[in-house]
N, C-alpha and C positions, 0 to 999 in steps of 0.2 A: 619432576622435570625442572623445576624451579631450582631444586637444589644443584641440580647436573649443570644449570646454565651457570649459578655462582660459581660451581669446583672451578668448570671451563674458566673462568675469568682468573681463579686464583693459580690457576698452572699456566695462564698464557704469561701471568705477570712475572710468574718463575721463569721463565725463560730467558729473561734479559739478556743474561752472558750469552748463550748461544744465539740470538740472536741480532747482538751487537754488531757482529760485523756484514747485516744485511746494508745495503745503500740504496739513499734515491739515486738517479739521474744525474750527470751536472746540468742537464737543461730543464731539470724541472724546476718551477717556476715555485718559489717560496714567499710568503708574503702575508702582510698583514689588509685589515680592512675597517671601513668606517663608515656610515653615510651622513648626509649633509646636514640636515634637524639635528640629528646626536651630538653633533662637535661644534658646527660652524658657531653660533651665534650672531650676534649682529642681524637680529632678526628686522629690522624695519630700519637698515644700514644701509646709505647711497642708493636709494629706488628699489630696493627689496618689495617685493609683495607681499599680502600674506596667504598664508597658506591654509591649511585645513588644522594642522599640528596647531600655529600661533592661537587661532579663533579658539578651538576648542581649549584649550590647557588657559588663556584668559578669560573666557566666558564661564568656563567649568572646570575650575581647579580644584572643583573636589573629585576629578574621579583619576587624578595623580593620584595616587600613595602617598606621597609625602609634601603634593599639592606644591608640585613645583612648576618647571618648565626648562623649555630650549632656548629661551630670551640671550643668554650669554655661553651657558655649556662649557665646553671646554674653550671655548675662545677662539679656534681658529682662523679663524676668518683673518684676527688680528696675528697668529701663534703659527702661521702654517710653515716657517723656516724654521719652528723649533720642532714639528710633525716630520719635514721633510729630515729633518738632524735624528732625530727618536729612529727615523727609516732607515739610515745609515748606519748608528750605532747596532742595532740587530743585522744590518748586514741583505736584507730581506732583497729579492730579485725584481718583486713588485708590490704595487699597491692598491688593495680597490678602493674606493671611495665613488661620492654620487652626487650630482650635481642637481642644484635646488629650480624646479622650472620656475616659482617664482622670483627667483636672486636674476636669471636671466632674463623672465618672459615678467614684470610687473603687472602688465595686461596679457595672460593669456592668448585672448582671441585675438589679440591684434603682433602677429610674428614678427612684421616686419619693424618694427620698434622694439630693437632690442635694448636692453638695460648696460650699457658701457661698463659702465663700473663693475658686473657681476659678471661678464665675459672676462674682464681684466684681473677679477681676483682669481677665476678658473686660469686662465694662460698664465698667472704669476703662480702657481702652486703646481701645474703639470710642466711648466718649465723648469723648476726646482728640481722634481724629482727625476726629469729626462738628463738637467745637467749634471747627475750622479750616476746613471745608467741605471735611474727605477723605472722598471715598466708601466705606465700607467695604466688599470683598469677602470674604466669611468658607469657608474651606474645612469641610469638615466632616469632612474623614479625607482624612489624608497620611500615610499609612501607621503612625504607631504606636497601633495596635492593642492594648487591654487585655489584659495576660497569661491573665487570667482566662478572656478566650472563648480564646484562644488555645489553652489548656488543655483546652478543650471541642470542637477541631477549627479554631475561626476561619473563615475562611473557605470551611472545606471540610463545615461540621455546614450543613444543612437550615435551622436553626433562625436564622441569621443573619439573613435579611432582617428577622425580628422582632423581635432585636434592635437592628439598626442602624434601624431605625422608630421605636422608644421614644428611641434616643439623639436623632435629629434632633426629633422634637416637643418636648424639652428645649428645644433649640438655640432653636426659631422662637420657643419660646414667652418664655425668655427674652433674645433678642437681636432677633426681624424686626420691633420697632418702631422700629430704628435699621437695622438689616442687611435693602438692598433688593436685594443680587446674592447669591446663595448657589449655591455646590458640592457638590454629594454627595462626590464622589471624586474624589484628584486618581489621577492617571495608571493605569485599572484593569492596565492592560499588567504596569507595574512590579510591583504588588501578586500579583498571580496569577500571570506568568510565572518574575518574579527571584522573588519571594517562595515561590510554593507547587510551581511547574512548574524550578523553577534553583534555587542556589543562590548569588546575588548580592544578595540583599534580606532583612530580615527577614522571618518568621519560618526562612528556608533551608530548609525542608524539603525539596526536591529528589523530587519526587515527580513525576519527568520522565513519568510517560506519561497521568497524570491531573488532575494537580494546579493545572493552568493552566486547565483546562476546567470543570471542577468549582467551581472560585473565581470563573470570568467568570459562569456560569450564575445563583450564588447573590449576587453581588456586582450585578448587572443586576437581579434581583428586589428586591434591599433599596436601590437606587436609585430604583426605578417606587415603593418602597413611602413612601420618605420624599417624592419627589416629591408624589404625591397625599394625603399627610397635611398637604400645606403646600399645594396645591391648593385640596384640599377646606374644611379647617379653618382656615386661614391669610390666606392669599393675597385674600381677599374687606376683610379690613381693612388686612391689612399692606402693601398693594401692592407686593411685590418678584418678584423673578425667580428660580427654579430651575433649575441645567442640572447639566451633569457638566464636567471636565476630559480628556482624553485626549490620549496623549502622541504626535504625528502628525508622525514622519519623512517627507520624501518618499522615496518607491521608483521609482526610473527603471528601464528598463530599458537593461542593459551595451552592447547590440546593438541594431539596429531589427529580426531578428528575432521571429518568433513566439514561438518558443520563451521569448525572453526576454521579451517582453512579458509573455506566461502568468506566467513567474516573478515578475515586478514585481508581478503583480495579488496573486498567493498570497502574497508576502513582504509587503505592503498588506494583505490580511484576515488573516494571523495577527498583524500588532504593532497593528493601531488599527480594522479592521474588525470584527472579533470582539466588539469592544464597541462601536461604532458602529452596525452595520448592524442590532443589535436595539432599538435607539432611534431612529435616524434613516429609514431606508429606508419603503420602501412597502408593503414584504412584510414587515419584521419577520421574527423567529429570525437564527440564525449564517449568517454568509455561507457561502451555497448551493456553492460552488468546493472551499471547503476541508472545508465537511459532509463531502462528497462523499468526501475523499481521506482525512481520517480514520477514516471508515465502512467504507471499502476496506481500507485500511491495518489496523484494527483486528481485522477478519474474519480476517485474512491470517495475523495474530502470535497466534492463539487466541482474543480474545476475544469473551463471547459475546453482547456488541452492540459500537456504536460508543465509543470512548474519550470522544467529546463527546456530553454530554447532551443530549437534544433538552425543548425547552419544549412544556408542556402550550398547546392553542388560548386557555385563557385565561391559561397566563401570558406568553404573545407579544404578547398585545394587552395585556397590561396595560404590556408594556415600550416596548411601540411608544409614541412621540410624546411619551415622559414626562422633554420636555427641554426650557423655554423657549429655550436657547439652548447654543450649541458651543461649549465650553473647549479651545483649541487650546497645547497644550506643544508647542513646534517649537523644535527648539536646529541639525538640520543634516540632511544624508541623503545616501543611496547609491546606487550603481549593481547591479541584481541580474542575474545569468547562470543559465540553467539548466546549464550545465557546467562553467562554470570560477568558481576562489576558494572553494571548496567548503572545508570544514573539518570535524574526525571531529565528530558528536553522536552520544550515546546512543542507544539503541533502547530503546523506542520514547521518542519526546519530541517536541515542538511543533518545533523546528527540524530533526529527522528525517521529521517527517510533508510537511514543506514542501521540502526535500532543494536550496536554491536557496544560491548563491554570492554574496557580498557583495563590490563594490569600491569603495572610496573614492582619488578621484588625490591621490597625493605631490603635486600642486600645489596644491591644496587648502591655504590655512592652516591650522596643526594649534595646538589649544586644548591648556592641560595634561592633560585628559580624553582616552583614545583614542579615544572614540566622535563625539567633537566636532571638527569640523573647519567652516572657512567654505566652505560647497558654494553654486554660481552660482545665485540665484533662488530657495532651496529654499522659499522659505515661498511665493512667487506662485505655484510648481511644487502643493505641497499644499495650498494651500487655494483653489485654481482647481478641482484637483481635487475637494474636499470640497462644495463648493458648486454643482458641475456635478453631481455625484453625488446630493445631497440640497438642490433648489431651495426657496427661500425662507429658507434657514435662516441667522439668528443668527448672529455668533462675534465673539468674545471671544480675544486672545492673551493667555493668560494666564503662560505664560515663555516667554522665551527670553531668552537670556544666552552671557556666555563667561567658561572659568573662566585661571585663573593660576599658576604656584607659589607655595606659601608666601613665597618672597623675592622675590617679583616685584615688589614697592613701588608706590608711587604713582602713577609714571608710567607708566600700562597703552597702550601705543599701539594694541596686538594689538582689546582688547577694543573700542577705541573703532571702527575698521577696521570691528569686526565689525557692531556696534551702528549704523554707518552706511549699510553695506551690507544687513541685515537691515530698515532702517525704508524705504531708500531700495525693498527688493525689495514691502516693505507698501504702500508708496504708487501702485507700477506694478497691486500686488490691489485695490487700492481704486478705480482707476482704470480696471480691468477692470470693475467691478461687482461684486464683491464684498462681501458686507454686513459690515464687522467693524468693533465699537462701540469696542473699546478694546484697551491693549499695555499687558503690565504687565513690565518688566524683572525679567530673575533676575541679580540677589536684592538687597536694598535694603543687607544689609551682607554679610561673614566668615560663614561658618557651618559648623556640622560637616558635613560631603558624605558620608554616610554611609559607605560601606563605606571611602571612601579619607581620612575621618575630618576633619584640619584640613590634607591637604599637596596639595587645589586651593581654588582659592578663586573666588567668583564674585559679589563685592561689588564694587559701585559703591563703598562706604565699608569702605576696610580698619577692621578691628576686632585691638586689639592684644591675643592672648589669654593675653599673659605678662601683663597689668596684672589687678589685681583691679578695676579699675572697667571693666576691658572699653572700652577708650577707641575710640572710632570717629572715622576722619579720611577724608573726602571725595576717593577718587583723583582724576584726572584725568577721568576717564570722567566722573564726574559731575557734574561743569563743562559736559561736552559733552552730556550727555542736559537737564539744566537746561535750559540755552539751545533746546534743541530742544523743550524742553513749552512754554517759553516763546514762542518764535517759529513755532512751528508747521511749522520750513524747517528743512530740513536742509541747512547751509550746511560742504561741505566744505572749506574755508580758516580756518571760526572758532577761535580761540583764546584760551582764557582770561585776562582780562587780570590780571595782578600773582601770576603763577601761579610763575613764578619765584623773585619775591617769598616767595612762601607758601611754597613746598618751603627759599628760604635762611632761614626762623625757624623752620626745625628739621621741620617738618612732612615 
């Protein structure tokens, strides 16, 4: 079977000419993406707070990669007319990017002291892009998190939804006369599992038997709550859109077995169901499968309910439906076994409760990321699924990308491969019926990649981080996404013209 999925991938790539002259939309929505820690810089600039990202990468910059940080980054903050210029030159319809709650809110708990100066670099940089006709899409939490709740539990205190409700009626209030797409969250998986259930994300707590459940619970109710504060309060003048982001691997299963089907579905509600199926679905609360085997599982190891919280009837309905639309992070995916590929996890933990084997083929092209590879279809694979799953719904691709080594240079052949194969697999979903408004590439430059710091990269536009002006130069890739926002065709034979040219004056 393994081999059948490679052929699949080597005949779909044969295709090109005939499939050249399929087209997106002209109103679908083309664009790049960024968020705030990755680029901005200017971490402790005009009233900035700190965050959870700052704390940890200086208190413990050994568990960087190359024991760096987001102190300066690609500079932003100072560089956002030469961001907004990089947006132009691609030609791109929109933008997502995310706004830092500490740049706004320096005291968290205290709303109504907003920070001027970090509202002013937000309205200087969503002005830029409105005065060119770039749609701005604004995230509203990309993971760094103020140190200060952090301090108070973060994600895991009760008191969060409340918080994160004051921060976002900031937001709308002073940005949704320009900002008509807005994100609660981006990827809640990342946040709660690496973050409070692992320890691959900030804040690392590693609080494997709770800590993933407990953050999706209360990160789900301050989602429904910013929702209907922009609903209710908002939304009647501002005419924009609210959803969430979630980061949606596809899960195949290894075998046509049951067994492994089973597995596929469980490894499916623990990485993107778990926050899905209490927004999207019909029934509303946690998917019912994996309730089920935590509840078991929990009984089992002493304790004296389930590890996963269960939502009160009103706050199930309050989470149900409180999404105009589906953020879809899709970068690649796997094959699951219920018996084989298995690896040791903790006891008890989200990946022990699920107890399934992960396989990705060595034929597979491999990104500099180990989790990244180009899998055959995956995005037509998840979001066929997503949309079979929850009919009528919305979506939005809001990344996907491929990353690089540090010396990988300008001429990315890999990423472009991947970027044509990924738009080419979006077109076969759109083609299904599929409803998806827009693609936003990760990442429009360089940026710090969190745990593995500055040595992958996943810019269209390298960014040179030995210069103090942070100089950005257009790879090759973004010649070829260009002409594809441009032309709407994804034409495998185009080639940049004077590209040659451009790399012999030094570029």
């Amino acid at each position: 079977m393994k081999f059948i999925l490679y052929i699949g991938l080597i005949i779909a790539s044969c295709h090109g000419k005939r499939r050249q002259d399929r087209r997106f939309p002209d109103d679908f929505l083309f664009g790049t993406a960024t968020a705030a820690y990755q680029i901005e810089g200017a971490y402790n600039a005009d009233g900035k707070g700190e965050n959870i990202w700052d704390r940890m990468t200086h208190t413990r910059p050994h568990v960087i990669k190359d024991m760096s940080n987001g102190d300066i980054a690609a500079n932003s903050y100072y560089n956002y007319k030469r961001d907004v210029e990089m947006m132009r030159e691609l030609g791109v319809d929109a933008y997502r990017f995310s706004f830092s709650w500490s740049r706004i809110l320096p005291n968290p708990l205290a709303p109504y002291k907003v920070n001027q100066a970090g509202v002013d670099f937000y309205n200087n940089y969503i002005n830029e892009m409105v005065k060119y006709n770039i749609t701005p899409m604004a995230t509203l939490y990309h993971w760094d998190l103020p140190q200060k709740l952090q301090d108070l539990g973060g994600f895991l205190n009760p008191l969060f939804p409340e918080w994160f409700e004051d921060y976002a009626r900031v937001v709308f209030e002073n940005f949704g006369d320009r900002v008509k797409l807005f994100l609660t969250f981006n990827e809640p998986r990342e946040v709660c599992f690496e973050g409070y259930g692992w320890s691959t994300k900030a804040p690392i707590l590693n609080v494997t038997d709770v800590g993933t459940y407990l953050c999706a619970k209360h990160l789900l109710l301050g989602h429904a709550k910013a929702y209907y504060a922009y609903v209710n309060d908002f939304k009647s003048t501002q005419q924009g859109q609210c959803g969430i982001t979630i980061s949606s691997a596809w899960f195949g299963p290894l075998t046509d077995s049951e067994e492994d089907h089973f597995a596929a579905e469980i490894k499916r509600q623990a990485e993107w169901g778990l926050y899905a199926e209490p927004i999207f679905s019909e029934e509303g609360g946690f998917p019912k499968e994996l309730s089920h085997i935590v509840a078991e599982k929990s009984l089992e190891m002493g304790y004296k309910q389930s590890r996963m919280p269960e939502f009160t009837d009103e706050e199930r309905k309050l989470v149900q439906g409180s999404s105009d639309f589906f953020g879809v992070n899709h970068y690649s995916a796997a094959l699951v076994s219920a018996t084989e590929h298995k690896t040791f996890n903790p006891v008890p933990s989200l990946l022990a409760d699920i107890d399934v084997g992960i396989y990705t083929s060595p034929e597979w092209l491999s990104s500099a990321s180990t989790w990244l590879q180009l899998a055959p279809d995956s995005i037509y694979n998840a979001l066929n699924f997503l949309h079979n799953k929850y009919p009528n719904t919305i979506f939005y691709i809001t990344e996907n990308g491929w990353s690089t080594t540090s010396d990988a240079g300008l001429i990315d052949e890999d990423r472009i491969t991947y970027y044509r194969s990924a738009l080419n697999s979006l077109l076969d979903t759109l083609e299904a019926g599929v409803n998806v408004k827009g693609y936003m590439a990760w990442s429009l430059m360089d940026n710090f990649e969190w745990m593995e710091g500055y040595t992958e990269l996943f810019g269209l536009y390298e960014v040179d981080f030995q210069s103090e002006a942070r100089t950005r130069t257009p790879r090759k890739s973004a010649f070829i996404y260009k002409e594809i926002i441009k032309s709407r065709v994804i034409d495998p034979n185009y080639e940049p013209e004077n590209l040659t040219m451009w790399i012999d004056e030094g570029h």
